[in-house]
N, C-alpha and C positions, 0 to 999 in steps of 0.2 A: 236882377237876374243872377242865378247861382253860374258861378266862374266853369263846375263841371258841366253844364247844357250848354256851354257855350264852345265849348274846346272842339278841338277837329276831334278828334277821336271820336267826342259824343255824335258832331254832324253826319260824319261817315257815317254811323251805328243806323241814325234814321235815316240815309239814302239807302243803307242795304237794305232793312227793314221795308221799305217803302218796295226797291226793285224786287224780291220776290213776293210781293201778293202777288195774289191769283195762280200763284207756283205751287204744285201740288206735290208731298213728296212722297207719293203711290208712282210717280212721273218719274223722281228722281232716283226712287231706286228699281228702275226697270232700265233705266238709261244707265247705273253705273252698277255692275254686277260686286264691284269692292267696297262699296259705302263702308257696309256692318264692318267689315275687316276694318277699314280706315278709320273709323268714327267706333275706337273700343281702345279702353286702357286695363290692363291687370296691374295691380299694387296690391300687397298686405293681406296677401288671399282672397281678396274680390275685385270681382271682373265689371266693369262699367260696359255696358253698351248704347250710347248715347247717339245712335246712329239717325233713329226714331224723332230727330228735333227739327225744326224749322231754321237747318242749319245749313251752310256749305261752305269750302273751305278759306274763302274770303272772309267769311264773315266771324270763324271761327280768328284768324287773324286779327279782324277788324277790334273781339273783345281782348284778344291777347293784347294788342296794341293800348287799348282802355285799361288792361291791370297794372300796366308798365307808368302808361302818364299818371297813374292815382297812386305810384309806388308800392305796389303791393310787396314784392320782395324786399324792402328795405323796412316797410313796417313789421311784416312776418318776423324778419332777425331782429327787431328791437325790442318785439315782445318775449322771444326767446333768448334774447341777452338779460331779460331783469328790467330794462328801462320801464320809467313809470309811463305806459301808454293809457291809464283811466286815468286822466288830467284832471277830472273834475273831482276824483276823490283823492289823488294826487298819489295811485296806487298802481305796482305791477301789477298782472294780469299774467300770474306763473302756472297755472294748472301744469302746463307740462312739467314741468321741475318735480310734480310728482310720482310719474312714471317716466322721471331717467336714469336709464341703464349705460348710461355712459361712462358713468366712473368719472367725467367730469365735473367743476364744480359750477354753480350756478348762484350768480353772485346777485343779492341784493342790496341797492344802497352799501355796497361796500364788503356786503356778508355772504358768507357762503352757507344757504339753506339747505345743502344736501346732507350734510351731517344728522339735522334734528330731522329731517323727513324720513331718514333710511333709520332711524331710533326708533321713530313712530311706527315707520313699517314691523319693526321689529315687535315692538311691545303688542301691537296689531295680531299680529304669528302664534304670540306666546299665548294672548289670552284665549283667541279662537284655539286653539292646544287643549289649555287648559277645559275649557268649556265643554268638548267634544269629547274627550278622556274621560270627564267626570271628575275631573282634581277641584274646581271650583266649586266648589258647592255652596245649598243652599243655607240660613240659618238653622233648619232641623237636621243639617246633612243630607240630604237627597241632592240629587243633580241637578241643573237648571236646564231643561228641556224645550219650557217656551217662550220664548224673544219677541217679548212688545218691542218695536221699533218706531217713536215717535219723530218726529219733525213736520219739516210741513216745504212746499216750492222744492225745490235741489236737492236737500236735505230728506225728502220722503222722496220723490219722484225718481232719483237716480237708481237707488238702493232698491226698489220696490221695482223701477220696472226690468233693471239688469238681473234679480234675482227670476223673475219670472222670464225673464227669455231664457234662463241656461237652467230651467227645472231637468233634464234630465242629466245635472252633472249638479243635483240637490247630496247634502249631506242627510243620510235620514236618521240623525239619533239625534236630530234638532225640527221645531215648528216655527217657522218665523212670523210675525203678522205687522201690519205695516197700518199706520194710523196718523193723517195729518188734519184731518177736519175739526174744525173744535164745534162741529155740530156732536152733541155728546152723545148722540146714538150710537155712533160708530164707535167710540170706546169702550161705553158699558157694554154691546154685544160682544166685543172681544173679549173682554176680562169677564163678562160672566159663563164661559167656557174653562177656563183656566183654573190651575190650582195656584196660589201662590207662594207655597212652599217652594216649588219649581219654575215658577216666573222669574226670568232674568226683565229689566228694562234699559233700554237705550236711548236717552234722549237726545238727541244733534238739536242743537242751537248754539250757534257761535255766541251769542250774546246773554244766553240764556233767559231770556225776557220777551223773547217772540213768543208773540200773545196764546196762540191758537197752541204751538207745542208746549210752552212751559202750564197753560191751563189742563191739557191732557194729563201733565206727569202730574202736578198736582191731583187731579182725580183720582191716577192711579194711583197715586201713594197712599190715596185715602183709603182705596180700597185692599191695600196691602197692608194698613194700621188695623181696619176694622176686622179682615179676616186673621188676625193673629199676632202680626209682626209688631216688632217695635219701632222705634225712631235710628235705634243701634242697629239692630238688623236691615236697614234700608242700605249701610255700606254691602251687604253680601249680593243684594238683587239687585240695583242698582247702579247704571254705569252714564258717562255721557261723553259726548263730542263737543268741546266746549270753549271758547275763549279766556272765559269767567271765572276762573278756579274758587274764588271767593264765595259768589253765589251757588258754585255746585257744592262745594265743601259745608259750609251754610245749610244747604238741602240735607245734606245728610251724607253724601257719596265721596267715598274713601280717594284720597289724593290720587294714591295710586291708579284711582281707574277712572280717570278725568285726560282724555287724548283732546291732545291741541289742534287749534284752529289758527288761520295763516290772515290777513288783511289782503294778502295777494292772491288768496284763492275767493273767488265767487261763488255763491251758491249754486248757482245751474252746473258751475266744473268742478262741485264737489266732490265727487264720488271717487274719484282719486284717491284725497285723502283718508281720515278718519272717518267721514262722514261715509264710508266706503265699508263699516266694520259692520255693516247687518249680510250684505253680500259674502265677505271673509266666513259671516258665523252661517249662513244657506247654505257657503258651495264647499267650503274648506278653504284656505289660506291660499295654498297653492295653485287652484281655481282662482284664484282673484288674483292673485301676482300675474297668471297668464292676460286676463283682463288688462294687467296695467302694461303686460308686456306688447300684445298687440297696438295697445294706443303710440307706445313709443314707435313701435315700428311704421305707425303713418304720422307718426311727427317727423320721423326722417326722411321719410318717402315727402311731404308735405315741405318740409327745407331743400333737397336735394334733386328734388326733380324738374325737370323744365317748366315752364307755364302749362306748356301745351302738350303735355301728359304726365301732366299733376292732377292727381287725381280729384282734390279739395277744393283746385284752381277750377278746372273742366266744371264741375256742378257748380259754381258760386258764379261764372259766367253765363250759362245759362240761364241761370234765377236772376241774373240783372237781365238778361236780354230779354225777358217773356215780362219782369214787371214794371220794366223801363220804356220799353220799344213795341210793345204788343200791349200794355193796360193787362196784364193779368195781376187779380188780386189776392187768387190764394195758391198755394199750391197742396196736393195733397199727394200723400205717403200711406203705399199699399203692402205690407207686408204679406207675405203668400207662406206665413207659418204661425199656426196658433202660436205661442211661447212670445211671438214677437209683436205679440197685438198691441201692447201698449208702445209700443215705439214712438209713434207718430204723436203721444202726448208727452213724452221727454223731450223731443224735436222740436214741441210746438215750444214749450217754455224756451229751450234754448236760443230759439230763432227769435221768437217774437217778443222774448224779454231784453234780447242783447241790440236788434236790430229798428224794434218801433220805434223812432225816433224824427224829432222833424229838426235837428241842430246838429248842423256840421261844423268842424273847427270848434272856435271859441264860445261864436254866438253867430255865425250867419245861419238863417233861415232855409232850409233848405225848397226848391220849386217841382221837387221830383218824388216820387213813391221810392219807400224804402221796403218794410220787411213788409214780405205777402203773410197772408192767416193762413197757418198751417193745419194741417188736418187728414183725417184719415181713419181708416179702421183695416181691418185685415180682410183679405182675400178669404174665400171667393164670397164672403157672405155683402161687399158693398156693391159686388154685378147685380143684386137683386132689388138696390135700393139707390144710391147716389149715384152709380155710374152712368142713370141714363142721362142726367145731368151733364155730364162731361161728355157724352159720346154724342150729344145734339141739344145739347142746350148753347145759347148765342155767346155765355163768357167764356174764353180762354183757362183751361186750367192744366196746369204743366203737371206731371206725374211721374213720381218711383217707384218703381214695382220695386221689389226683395224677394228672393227668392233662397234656400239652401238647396243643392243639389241634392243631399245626401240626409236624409231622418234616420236617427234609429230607433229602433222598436216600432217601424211603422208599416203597414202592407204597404207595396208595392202600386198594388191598383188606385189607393187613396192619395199617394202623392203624384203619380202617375196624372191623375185627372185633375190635382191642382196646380202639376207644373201646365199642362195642358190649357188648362182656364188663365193662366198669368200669361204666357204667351200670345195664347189669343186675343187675351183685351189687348196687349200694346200692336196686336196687327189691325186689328178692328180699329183703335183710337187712331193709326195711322193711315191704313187706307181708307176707311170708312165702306159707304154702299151706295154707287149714284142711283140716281131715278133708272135708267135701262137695267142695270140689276135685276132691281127691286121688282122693276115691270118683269121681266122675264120670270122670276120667284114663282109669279103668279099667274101662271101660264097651267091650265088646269085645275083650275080652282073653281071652275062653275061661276066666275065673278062676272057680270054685267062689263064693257068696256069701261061705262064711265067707274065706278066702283073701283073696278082695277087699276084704272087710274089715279084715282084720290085715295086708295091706298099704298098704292108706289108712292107718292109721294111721301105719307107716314112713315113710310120704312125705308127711304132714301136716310143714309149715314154721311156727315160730309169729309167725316174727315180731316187728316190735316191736322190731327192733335196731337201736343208732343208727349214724348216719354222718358224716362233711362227705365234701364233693366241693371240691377243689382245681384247677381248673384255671386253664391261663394259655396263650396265646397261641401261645409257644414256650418252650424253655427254655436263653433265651440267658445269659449272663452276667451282664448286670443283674436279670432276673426270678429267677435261682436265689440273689441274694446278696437279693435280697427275701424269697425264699421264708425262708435259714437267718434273717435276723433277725427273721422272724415265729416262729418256734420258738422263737428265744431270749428275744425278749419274753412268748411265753408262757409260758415255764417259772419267767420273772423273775416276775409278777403271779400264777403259781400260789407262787411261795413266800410273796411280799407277804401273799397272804391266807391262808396257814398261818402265820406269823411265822419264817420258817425262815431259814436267810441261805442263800441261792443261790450262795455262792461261794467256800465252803473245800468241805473234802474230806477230812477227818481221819479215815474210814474208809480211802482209800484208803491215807495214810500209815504207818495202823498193818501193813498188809500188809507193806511195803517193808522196814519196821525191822525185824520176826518172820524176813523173809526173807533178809538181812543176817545174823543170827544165828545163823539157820539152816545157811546158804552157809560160813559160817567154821569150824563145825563139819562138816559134810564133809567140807573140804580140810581141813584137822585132822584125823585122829586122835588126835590126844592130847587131845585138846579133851575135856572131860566130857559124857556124855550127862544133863544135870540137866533136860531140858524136860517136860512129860510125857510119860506113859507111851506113849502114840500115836506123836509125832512122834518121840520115841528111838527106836523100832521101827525107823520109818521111814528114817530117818539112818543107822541099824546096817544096813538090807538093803542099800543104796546101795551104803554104803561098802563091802560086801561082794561087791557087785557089780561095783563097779570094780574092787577086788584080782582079778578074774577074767580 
């Protein structure tokens, strides 16, 4: 039995848990007219109101008391000192070292990385400069206008979906497109739009040898040789994000535009870095420096403020209390602004890549549910499809709305009726609709008693489901790099207090290598079908189908 389900802390968690069933909290806030004021934190331009949760202030206690015995605050500073906290890769875990604005230095193993990171910022600056001016030019001399941006995980998902929440603060004397599939549909449709006199490419792979990105730039370069260019000319169109200098160099791409990659930075906390420069080359430089500057500002907020109105701390409590104490298995993320629809799949990798895990410590086993399946899509289009699920279906699923107060270039009437509809679902998923309601609803309806009956009960809501409400101001480029490092601290403090390490990934790994072996076997035939019996099947129809 794991040492954390046994601790007082944990037993508390399931008495409180236990004493309110059956407590309604349509009840609780009739009875206490302060709740919303009490149960609300502002930090870093956005406002939490987590009032809407199956909480009270005991039990808010009881989790503060659960981050203290699993040391949260002592782990948060060790990762923010440099110590190596990925044990298993024997790796710091610095994302934040790359938007600090402290002036101070930030040491690892001995070295201080803020030198080479504020260079990289630098060389970052110049070339988005140069790019946007038209000083960089193509081999024919023309400008480079459109930015293939390959990678694939962290490396596309960051860049691709930060750019598309802050389109209306787009640079427009640039086209960005974003590409990580190595199903090759999605690359030949982009490159056959393009001129490649005027195509710049970005490829991010630290390692340069991830399968899916390094096969994409390969295509692309095929099709930048076959449309005219040379092997020489691939230095002018050609850039990358890279650990590998050797291999990029090799490829063809000039030293100088080869930006470094860090062993202490993850791919999910990429966007920070280098891996950050499709963002730089969408909004402008100085757009993304605000990006980096908001983050730092909920890194401080996130070191310096209490448990219990910290903002990272609040939502990471909650998410253990619903999938600890309550069996909820996913939680899902409602953005209430087009721009911000992809959120909830940056979220999902973050969460579910850092957190799926069943080994705490070294090697004990863990007996408890760790990260919930994240998910989502944006308001108001999921009221018409998943949320009846959530508002009466028998799982538990905890919920963040998002909301900006403030659009511009938008009528009035259109966001009017979508702050209206966010609102409403976290009163509706909170109060719900009992049977007498429903009964009374139907009161004039020409309905038979019995009829009215067994339809009150269809349209009986129970209730009782929780929420946060997220909102902020607007959603410029410093508020949305606050917003991602409040995710990212929360998924850090939800591992802290399962004992998990938040920053390998060795499920993902095992896929890669399976597929790898897989892949050789294909283009082989002579290759032995020795795998089981399933995937020989598999491998044999293929390969049967190709011959076709």
């Amino acid at each position: 039995m794991n040492s954390l389900t046994q601790s007082p802390c944990w037993k508390t968690l399931q008495s409180l848990a236990a004493e309110i069933s059956g407590q309604h909290m349509r009840h609780w806030f009739e009875q206490d007219p302060q709740r919303a004021e009490r149960f609300n934190i502002d930090a870093c331009g956005i406002n939490l109101d987590y009032s809407k949760n199956l909480i009270n202030q005991q039990i808010m206690e009881g989790l503060t008391g659960l981050a203290n015995q699993q040391q949260v605050e002592t782990k948060r500073d060790a990762m923010f000192a440099g110590e190596i906290i990925n044990h298993t890769e024997e790796r710091a875990a610095l994302h934040t070292a790359l938007r600090n604005f402290s002036g101070q230095p930030v040491m690892v193993e001995g070295v201080d990385v803020m030198p080479e990171v504020l260079a990289t910022q630098d060389k970052m600056g110049d070339f988005v400069k140069r790019i946007h001016s038209g000083s960089h030019k193509g081999y024919t001399g023309k400008p480079l206008k459109e930015i293939v941006c390959i990678g694939i995980g962290g490396s596309f998902l960051g860049p691709k979906i930060m750019s598309e929440a802050l389109k209306p603060y787009w640079h427009q004397g640039v086209n960005v497109h974003f590409v990580a599939n190595v199903d090759g549909c999605h690359i030949h449709d982009v490159l056959a739009t393009l001129d490649h006199e005027q195509t710049l490419v970005v490829m991010s792979s630290k390692s340069f040898t991830t399968q899916e990105t390094l096969q994409n730039t390969l295509t692309t370069k095929d099709w930048f040789l076959k449309a005219g260019g040379t092997q020489q000319d691939i230095a002018k169109h050609f850039i990358c994000v890279s650990s590998n200098i050797e291999a990029a160099t090799e490829f063809g791409i000039a030293e100088e535009n080869i930006f470094p990659m860090w062993d202490w930075v993850g791919g999910r906390y990429s966007l920070w870095s280098a891996i950050g420069l499709p963002i730089a080359l969408r909004l402008g430089y100085e757009n993304y420096r605000a990006l980096l500057e908001g983050a730092y500002e909920m890194d401080c907020h996130f070191k310096q403020a209490p448990l219990e109105q910290n903002l990272p701390v609040v939502m990471a409590l909650l998410g253990v209390w619903y999938t600890n104490f309550f069996g909820a298995q996913s939680h899902v993320l409602l953005p209430y602004y087009h721009y911000l629809r992809g959120f909830p799949a940056y979220v999902q990798q973050l969460d579910m890549e850092s957190n799926g895990k069943c080994i705490a410590g070294d090697k004990e086993q863990i007996d408890y549910a760790t990260g919930p399946v994240i998910w989502g899509s944006e308001g108001t289009n999921g009221q018409h499809s998943f949320h009846q699920l959530i508002h009466q279906g028998k799982v538990l699923i905890p919920a963040d709305f998002m909301l900006p107060l403030k659009v511009e270039n938008q009528n009035d009437t259109h966001h009017a009726m979508l702050a209206s509809n966010c609102f409403g679902q976290t009163q509706a998923l909170m109060q719900g609709k009992t049977f007498d309601e429903a009964y009374a609803d139907l009161d004039g309806k020409g309905l038979s008693d019995d009829k009215r009956e067994s339809l009150a009960h269809h349209k009986t809501m129970p209730g009782n489901k929780p929420s946060n409400t997220l909102l902020f101001e607007q959603l410029d480029p410093k508020t949305l790099g606050a917003l991602v490092a409040l995710y990212e601290h929360k998924v850090f403090v939800q591992g802290a207090i399962w004992g998990v390490n938040s920053f390998d990934q060795w499920g993902v790994e095992l896929g890669k290598v399976l597929g790898n072996q897989v892949l050789d076997k294909i283009r082989n035939a002579d290759e032995p079908l020795d795998l089981d019996a399933s995937t020989n099947a598999l491998i044999k129809r293929f390969r049967q189908a190709l011959k076709k």
